[in-house]
C-alpha positions as CSV (number, residue, x, y, z in Angstrom):
1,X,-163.8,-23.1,104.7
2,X,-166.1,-21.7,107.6
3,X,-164.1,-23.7,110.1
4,X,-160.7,-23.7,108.7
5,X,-161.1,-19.9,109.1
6,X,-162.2,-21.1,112.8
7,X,-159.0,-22.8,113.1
8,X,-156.8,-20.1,112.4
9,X,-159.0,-17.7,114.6
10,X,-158.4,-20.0,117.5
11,X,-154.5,-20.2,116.8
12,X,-154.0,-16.9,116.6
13,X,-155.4,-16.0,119.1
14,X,-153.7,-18.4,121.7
15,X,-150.9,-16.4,120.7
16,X,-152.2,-13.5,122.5
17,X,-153.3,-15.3,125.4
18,X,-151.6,-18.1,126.2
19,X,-153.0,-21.4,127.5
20,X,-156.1,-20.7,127.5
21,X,-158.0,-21.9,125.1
22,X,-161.3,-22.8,126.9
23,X,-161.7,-18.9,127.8
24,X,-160.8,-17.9,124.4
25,X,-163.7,-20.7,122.8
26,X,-166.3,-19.2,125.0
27,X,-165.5,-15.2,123.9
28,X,-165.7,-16.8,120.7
29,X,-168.9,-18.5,121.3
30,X,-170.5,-15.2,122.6
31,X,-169.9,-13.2,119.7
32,X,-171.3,-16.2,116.9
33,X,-173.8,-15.9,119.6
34,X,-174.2,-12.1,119.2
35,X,-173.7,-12.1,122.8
36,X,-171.9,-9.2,125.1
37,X,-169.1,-10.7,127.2
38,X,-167.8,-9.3,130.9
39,X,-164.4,-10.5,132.0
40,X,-164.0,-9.9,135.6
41,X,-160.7,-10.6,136.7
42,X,-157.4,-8.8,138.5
43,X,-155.7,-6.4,136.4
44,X,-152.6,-7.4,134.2
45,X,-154.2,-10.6,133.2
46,X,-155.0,-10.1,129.5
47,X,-157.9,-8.8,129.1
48,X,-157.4,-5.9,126.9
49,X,-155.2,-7.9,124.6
50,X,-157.8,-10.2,124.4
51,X,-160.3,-8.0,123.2
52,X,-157.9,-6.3,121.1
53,X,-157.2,-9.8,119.2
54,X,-160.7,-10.3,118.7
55,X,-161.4,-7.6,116.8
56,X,-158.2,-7.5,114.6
57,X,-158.1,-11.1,113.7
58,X,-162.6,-10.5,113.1
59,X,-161.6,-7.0,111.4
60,X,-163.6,-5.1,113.2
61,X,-163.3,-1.5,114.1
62,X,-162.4,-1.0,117.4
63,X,-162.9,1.2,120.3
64,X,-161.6,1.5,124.2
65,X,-163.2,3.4,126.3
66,X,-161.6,3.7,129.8
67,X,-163.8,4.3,132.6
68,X,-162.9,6.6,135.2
69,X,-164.8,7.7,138.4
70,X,-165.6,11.4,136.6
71,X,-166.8,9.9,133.2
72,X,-170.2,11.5,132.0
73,X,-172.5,9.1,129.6
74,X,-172.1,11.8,127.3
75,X,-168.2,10.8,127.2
76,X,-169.6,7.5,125.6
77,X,-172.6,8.5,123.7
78,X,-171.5,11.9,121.8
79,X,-173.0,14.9,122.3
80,X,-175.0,17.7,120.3
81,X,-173.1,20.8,119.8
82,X,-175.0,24.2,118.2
83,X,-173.3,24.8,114.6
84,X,-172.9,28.9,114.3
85,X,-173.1,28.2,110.3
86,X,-176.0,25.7,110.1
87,X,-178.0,27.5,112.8
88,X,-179.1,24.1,114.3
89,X,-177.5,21.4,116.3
90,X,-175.4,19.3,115.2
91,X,-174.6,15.5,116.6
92,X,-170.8,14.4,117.3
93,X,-171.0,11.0,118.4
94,X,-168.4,9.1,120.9
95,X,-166.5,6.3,121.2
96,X,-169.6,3.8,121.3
97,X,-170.0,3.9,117.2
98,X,-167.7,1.3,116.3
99,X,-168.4,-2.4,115.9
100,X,-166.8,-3.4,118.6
101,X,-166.0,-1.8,122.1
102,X,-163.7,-2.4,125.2
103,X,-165.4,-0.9,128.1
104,X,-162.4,-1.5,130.5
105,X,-163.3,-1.2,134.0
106,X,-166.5,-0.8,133.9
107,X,-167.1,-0.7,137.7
108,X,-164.3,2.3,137.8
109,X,-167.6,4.7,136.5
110,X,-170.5,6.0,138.3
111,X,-173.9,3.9,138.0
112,X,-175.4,6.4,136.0
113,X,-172.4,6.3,133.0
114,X,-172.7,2.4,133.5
115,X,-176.3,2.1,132.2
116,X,-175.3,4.2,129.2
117,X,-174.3,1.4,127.9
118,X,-177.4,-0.2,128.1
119,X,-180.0,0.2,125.3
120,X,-177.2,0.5,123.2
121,X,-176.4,-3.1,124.6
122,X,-180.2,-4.3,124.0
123,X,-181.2,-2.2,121.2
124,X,-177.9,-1.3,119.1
125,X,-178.9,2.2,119.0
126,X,-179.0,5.1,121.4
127,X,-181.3,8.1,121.9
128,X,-179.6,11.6,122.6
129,X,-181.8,14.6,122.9
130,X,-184.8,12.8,121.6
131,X,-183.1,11.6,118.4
132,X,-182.0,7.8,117.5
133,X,-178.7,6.9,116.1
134,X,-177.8,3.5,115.3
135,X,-174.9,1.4,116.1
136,X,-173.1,-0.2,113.2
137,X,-173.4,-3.9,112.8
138,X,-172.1,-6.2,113.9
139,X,-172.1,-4.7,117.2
140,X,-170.1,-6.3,120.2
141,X,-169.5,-5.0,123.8
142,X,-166.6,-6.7,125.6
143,X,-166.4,-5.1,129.5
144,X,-164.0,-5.3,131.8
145,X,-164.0,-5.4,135.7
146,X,-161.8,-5.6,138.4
147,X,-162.9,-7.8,141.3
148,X,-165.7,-5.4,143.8
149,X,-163.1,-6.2,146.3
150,X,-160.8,-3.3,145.3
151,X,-160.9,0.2,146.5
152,X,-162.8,2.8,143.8
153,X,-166.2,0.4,142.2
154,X,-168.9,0.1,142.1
155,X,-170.5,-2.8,141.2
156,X,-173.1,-3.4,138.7
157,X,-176.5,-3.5,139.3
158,X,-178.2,-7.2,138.2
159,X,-180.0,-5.2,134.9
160,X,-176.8,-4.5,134.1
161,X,-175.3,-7.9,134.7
162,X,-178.1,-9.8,132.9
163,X,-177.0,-7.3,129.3
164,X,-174.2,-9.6,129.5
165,X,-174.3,-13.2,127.7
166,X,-171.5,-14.2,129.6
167,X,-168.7,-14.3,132.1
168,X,-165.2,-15.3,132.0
169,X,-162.7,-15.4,134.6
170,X,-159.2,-15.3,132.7
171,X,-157.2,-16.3,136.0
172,X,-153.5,-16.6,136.5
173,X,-151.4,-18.7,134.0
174,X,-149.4,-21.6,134.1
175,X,-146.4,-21.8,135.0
176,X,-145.7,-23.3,131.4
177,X,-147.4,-20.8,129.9
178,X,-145.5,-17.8,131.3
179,X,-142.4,-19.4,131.0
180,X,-143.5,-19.2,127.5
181,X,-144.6,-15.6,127.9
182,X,-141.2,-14.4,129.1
183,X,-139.7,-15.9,126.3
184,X,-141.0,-14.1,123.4
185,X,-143.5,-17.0,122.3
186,X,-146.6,-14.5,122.8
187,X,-147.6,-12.1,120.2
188,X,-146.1,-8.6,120.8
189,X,-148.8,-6.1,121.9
190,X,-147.3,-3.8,118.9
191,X,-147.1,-6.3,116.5
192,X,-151.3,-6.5,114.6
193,X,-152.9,-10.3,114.2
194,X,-154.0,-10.6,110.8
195,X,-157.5,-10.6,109.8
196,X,-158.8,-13.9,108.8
197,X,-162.4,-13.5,109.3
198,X,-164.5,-10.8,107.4
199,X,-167.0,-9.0,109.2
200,X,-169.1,-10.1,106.1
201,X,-168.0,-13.9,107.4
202,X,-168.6,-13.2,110.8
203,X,-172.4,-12.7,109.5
204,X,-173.3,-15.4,108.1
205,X,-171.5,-17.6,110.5
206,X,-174.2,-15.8,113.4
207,X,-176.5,-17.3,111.0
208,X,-175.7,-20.4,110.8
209,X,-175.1,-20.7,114.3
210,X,-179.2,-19.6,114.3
211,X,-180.3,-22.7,112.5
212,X,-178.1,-25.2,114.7
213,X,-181.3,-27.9,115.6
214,X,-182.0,-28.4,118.9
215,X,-184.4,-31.5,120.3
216,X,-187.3,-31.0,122.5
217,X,-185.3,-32.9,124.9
218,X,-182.2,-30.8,125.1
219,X,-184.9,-27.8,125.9
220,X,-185.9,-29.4,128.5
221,X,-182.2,-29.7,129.9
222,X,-182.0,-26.1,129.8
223,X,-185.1,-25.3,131.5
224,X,-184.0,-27.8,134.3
225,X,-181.2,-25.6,134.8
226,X,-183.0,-22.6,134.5
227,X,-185.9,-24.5,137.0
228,X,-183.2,-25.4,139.5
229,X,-181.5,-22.2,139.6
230,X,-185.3,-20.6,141.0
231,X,-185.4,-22.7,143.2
232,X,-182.2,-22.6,145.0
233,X,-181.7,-21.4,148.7
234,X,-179.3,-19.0,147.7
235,X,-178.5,-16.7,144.7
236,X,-181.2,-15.3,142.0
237,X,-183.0,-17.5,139.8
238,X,-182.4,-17.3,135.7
239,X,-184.3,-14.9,134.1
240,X,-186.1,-15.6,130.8
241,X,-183.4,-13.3,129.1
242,X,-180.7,-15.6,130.5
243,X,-182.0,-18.8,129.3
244,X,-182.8,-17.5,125.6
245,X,-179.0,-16.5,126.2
246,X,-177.8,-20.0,127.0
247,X,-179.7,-21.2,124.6
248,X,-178.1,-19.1,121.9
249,X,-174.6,-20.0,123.4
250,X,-175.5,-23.6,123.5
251,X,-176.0,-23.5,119.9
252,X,-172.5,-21.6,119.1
253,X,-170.6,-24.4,121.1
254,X,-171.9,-27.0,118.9
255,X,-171.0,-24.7,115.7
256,X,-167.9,-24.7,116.7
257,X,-167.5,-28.2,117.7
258,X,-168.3,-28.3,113.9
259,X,-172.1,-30.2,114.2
260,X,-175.5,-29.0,113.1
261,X,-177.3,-30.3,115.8
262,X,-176.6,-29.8,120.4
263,X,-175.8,-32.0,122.4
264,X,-176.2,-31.6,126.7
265,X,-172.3,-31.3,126.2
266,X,-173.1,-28.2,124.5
267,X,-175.1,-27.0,127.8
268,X,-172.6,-28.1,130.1
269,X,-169.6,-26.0,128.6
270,X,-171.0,-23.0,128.5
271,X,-173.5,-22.9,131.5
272,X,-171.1,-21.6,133.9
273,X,-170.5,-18.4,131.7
274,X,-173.7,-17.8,131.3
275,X,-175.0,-18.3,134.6
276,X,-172.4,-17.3,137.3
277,X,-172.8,-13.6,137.2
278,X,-176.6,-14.0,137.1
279,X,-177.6,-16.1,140.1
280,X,-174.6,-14.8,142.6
281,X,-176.0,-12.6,145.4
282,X,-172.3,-11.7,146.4
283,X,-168.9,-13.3,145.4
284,X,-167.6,-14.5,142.0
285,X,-167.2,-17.6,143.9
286,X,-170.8,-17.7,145.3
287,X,-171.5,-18.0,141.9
288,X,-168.9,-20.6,140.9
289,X,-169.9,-22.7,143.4
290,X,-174.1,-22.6,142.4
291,X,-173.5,-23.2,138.8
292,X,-171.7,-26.7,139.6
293,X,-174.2,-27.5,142.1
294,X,-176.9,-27.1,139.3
295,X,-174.5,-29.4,136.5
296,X,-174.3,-31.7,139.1
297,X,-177.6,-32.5,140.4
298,X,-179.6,-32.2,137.0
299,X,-179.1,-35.1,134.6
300,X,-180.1,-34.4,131.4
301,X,-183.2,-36.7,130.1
302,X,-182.6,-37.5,126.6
């Protein structure tokens, strides 16, 4: 049942983004793996309907928050206003309590609205005015970027980068697929996917996904690539953070390859996502080009 559910998860959304299956397997890998995921990519490529897919077809509710140069953290957070009647403050919170958010353009805000988002990111609660409020559960940040290139970011400091599990790249179709696009095949943006996972589901899938078995030899893979990426002329090394994160993505893959166990393949396929944005010092493509250098000169040893 788990998978058939899977299934139809998959097709439907390829309806909303079509062919492109392998960036809509890894978003779905990041959030079994209760990862965050950036998509940094030109605008107009579907993104947002992305996103939007995800948390219809997951039913999830669902927030979009769009960054703007003159956003305050306080537009994300909420605020405490003084109640006349109840002679005391009272807290109205923002867009960020919902289970799952779209922070589009991320790199459109100021630094200090950007790392709003983070303990909320690593914690799944913020603090305003010395008080805690908790996110709901589960709780999934999907933010999007235009390329640092354009005229009005600013890009996102490394702290911020490593919140993120992983990175897609969406990229321009193919001609097929457009073709397809122009001629109705895609799902309209009005038109609402269907749920067909509970959030309930989604759970205890994140579970399962926990007790995938991994051997002492695939670990060692991992921290190969980890290892390498250190020592490399060029770029930042892995952080602890990111290889528990590969880790956790590693394991995902293999759920939804439908196995109980990982395999390197498992590693392979999702490395790039989780590693590009983390050992770049400049370019997306800096980055690109490190993570294949690493795949290809580290063998696993099994």
């Amino acid at each position: 049942m788990t998978h058939t559910a899977l299934t139809t998860l998959f097709e439907q959304l390829t309806t909303v983004l079509i062919g492109k299956p392998q960036q809509i397997k890894l978003a779905v890998s990041c959030i079994l793996a209760k990862g965050h995921l950036l998509i940094e990519d030109l605008p107009g490529m579907g993104k947002t309907s992305l996103s939007h897919g995800l948390a219809q077809s997951l039913g999830l509710s669902y927030q979009r928050i769009q960054f703007t140069s003159d956003m305050l953290p306080a537009d994300i957070l909420g605020v405490s206003i003084f109640d006349k009647n109840q002679s005391e403050f009272v807290f109205h919170p923002g867009p960020i309590f919902k289970q799952m958010i779209l922070s589009d353009e991320i790199n459109r805000a100021s630094p200090k609205t950007q790392s709003a988002l983070l303990e909320a990111m690593a914690e799944q609660q913020i603090t305003v005015d010395g008080v805690t409020h908790y996110l709901p559960s589960p709780f999934f940040v999907i933010a999007t970027q235009n390329p640092v290139e354009q005229s009005g970011t600013f890009p996102l400091p490394e702290s911020q980068l490593d919140r993120f599990m992983m990175r897609l790249s969406i990229g321009y179709p193919s001609k097929e697929a457009e073709f397809a696009m122009l001629r109705g095949k895609s799902n309209p943006p009005n038109k609402p996917l269907p749920q067909c996972i509970t959030p309930m589901a989604l759970s205890e899938m994140q579970q399962q996904v926990e007790q995938i078995s991994v051997s002492d030899a695939l670990l060692h893979y991992v921290l190969a690539l980890v290892e390498g990426s250190r020592n490399l002329d060029e770029g930042y090394g892995l952080s602890p953070r990111a290889s528990k994160a590969l880790l956790q993505a590693t394991k995902a893959w293999a759920y939804i390859e439908g196995r109980t166990y990982a395999v390197p393949e498992d590693v392979q396929a999702v490395f790039s996502a989780v590693a590009e944005h983390r050992i770049r010092h400049t370019s997306q493509q800096q980055g690109e080009a490190l993570s294949m250098t690493l795949l290809n000169s580290i063998n696993p040893i099994l």
